[in-house]
N, C-alpha and C positions, 0 to 999 in steps of 0.2 A: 192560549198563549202563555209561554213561561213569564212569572214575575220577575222584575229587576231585582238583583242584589242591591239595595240602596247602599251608597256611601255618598259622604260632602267632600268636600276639595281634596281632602288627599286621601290616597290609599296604603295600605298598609301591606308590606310582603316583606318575608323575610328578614324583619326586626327592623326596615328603613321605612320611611312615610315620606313617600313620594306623589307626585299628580304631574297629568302630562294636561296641557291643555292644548286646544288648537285641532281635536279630532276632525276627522274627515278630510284633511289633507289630501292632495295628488300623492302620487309614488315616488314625485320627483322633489316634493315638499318633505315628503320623509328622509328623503335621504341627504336635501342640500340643506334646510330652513332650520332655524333654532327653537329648540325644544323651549318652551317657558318651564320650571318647576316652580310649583306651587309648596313652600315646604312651610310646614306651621310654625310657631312661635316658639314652641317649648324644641323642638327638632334644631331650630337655628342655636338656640341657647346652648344647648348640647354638643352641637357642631362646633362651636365658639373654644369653649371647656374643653373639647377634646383637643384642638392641633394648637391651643394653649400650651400644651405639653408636649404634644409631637415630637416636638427636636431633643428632649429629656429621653422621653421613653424610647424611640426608635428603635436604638439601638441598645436598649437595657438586656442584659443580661441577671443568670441568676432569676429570686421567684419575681414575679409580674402583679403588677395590681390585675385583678379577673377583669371590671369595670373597663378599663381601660382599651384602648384601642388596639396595640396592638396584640393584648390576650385574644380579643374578641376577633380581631380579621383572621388570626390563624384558626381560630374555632370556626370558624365561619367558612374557611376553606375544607373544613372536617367533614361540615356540614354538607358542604358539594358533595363531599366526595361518598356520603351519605346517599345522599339522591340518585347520582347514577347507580348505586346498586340495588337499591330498595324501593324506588320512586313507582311512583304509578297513574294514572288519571284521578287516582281517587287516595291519592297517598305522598306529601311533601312533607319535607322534614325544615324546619327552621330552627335556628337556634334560640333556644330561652334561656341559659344561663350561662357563664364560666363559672366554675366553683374555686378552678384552681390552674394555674399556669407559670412554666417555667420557661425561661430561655436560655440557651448556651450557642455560643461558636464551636463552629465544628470545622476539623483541619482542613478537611477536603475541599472547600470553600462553603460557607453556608453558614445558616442558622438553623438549630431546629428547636423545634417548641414542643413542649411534656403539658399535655391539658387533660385536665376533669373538665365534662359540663354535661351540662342534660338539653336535649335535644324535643320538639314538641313533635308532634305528627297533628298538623293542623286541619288538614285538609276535611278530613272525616273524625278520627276516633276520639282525636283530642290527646292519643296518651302520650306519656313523658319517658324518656328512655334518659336512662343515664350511661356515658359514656367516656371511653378514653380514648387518646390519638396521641400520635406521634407525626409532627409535619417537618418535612424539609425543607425550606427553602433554597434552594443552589445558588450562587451567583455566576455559574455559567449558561448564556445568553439560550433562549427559547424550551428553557429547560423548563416544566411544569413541577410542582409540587409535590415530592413525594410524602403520601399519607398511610397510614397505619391507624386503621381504627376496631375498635370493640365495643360493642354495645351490648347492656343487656335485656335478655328478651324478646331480641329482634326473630332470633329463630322462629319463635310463634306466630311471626306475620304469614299469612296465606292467601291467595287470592280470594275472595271475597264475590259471592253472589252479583254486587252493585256491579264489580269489572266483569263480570262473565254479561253480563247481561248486556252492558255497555258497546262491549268487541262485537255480540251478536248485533246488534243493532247495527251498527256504521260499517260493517265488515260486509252486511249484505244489505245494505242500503242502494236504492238506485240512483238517489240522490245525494251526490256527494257533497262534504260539509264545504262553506267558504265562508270567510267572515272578517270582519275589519273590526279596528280600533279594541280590543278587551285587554282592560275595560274602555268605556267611552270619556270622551274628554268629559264628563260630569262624574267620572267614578264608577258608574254603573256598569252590570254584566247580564245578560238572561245568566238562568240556570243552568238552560240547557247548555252556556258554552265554559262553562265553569270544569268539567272535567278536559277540558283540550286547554283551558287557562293554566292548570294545575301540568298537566303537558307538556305543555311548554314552557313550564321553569322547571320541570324534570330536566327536560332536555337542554334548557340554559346552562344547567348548574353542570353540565358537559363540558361546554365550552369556559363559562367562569371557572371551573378549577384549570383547566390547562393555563389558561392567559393570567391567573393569579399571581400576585409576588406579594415582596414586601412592601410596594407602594402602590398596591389596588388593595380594593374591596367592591367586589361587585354583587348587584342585584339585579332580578329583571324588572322594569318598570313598565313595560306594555309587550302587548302583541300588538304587530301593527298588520298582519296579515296572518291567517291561515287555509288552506287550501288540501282536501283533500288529494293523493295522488292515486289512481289505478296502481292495483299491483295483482298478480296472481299468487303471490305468497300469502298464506293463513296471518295476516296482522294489516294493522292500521298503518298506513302510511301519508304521511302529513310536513309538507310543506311549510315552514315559517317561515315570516321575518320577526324579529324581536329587536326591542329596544333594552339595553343592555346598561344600568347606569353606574356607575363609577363612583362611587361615596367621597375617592381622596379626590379627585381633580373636577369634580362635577360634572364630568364630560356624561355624554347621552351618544353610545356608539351601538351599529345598526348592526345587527348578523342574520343573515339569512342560514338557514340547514332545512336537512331534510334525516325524520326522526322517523322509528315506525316503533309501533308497541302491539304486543299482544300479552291475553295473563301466562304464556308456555314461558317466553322468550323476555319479556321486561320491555322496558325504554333503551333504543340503539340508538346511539347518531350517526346517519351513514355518511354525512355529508357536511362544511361549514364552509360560508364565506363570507368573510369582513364585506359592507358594502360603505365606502365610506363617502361620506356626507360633500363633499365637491371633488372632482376628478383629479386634482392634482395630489388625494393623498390615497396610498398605496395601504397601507395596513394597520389596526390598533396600535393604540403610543405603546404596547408594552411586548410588540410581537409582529408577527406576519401570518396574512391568512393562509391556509392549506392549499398545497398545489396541487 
């Protein structure tokens, strides 16, 4: 039997420390019942100091404190946009630094941001990629972010023994995967679900860079279902629901897709829908889900 990943109260993804409690929930608890966050002390402190300033920086133009929020959410939408092209079961990118950041208006309507930062790959290798981007912001309505990125070194990533072995595994598996709550309301994960965890903030950071602006910042904070799907195409194809959380407004919103990977082809999203938490609301505060 795989070992648990031990963690305490909170967990750590993608530079936010978050904990969901209340695992094991119905389907219908997930989608109507309020999420508890468990956020630490030094997190809240943090949280406190940043939207202290909020209303200064916002809208600053000119160079950007890196530290500061709104250097780090455009970096952080870099960082999506990172994942969807490189991402893998055994390969996520989070941000570790801003070195440097600029902002300007731009005619067309928009902001767009000029960043240095260096990016981790946490998942496995550990290593550090330094990088630059260019992000847009539009201010015309369901318009997603356009990004501009270079990294260097990235070329030399290749699929990797660990994912070949991986795809052979579950691609001809008679038993297909399913699983709840990763991690569990105490933090913990097997091992074994650890590459579909990684998966599935691949596949999050899909949907987080589309429904991005200038007033989100988002992170994945659970899976609350996975399910493999039959397919007769060469890849993995896998069913979530994810919880999806919101740094600016603290909101905890559900998306369900449906993702397939293989090492030929990468991480696709073929599929996404808002599922929102009691019936009378129709789509994220910052968007509408896919028709």
């Amino acid at each position: 039997m795989a070992k648990p990943v031990e963690n305490p109260c909170v967990r750590a993804y993608y530079g936010v420390t978050v904990s969901l409690r209340g695992g094991g929930a119905t389907e219908q608890n997930r989608n109507c019942s309020r999420r508890e966050l468990c956020v630490s002390t030094l997190l809240l402190q943090t949280l406190m100091n940043t939207f202290l300033h909020a209303t200064e920086l916002e809208m600053a133009t000119g160079e950007l404190v890196p530290t500061h929020f709104p250097a780090r959410r455009a970096a952080k939408v870099a960082v999506h946009y990172l994942n969807t092209r490189h991402g893998s079961p055994f390969r996520v990118f989070g941000l570790q630094q801003v070195h440097k950041a600029t902002a300007e208006d731009v005619d067309a309507g928009g902001r767009k941001y000029s960043l240095d930062f260096s990016a981790t790959e946490w998942a496995r290798s550990k290593s550090v990629f330094r990088c630059s981007a260019v992000v847009l912001f539009s201010t015309a309505q369901k318009t997603p972010p356009d990004v501009q990125l270079q990294c260097e070194d990235l070329q030399q990533i290749n699929t990797t023994p660990q994912e070949e072995a991986f795809y052979h595994r579950y691609s001809t598996s008679d038993s297909p995967v399913s699983a709840l709550d990763i991690p569990d309301s105490h933090g913990n994960m097997s091992q074994e679900m650890e590459p579909f965890w990684h998966l599935a903030g691949v596949s999050a950071s899909f949907i987080m860079l589309r429904e991005s602006s200038e007033n989100t910042e988002f992170n994945m904070a659970q899976v609350a279902s996975v399910t493999q799907q039959e397919t007769s195409e060469k890849q993995l194809m896998l069913k979530y629901h994810l919880l999806l959380h919101d740094f600016v407004s603290q909101e905890i919103l559900h998306w369900q897709l449906l993702s397939s990977w293989s090492p030929e082809r990468g991480v696709r999203v073929l599929e996404t829908q808002f599922l929102p938490k009691c019936p009378q609301a129709t789509g994220p505060p910052s968007s509408t889900p896919d028709q």
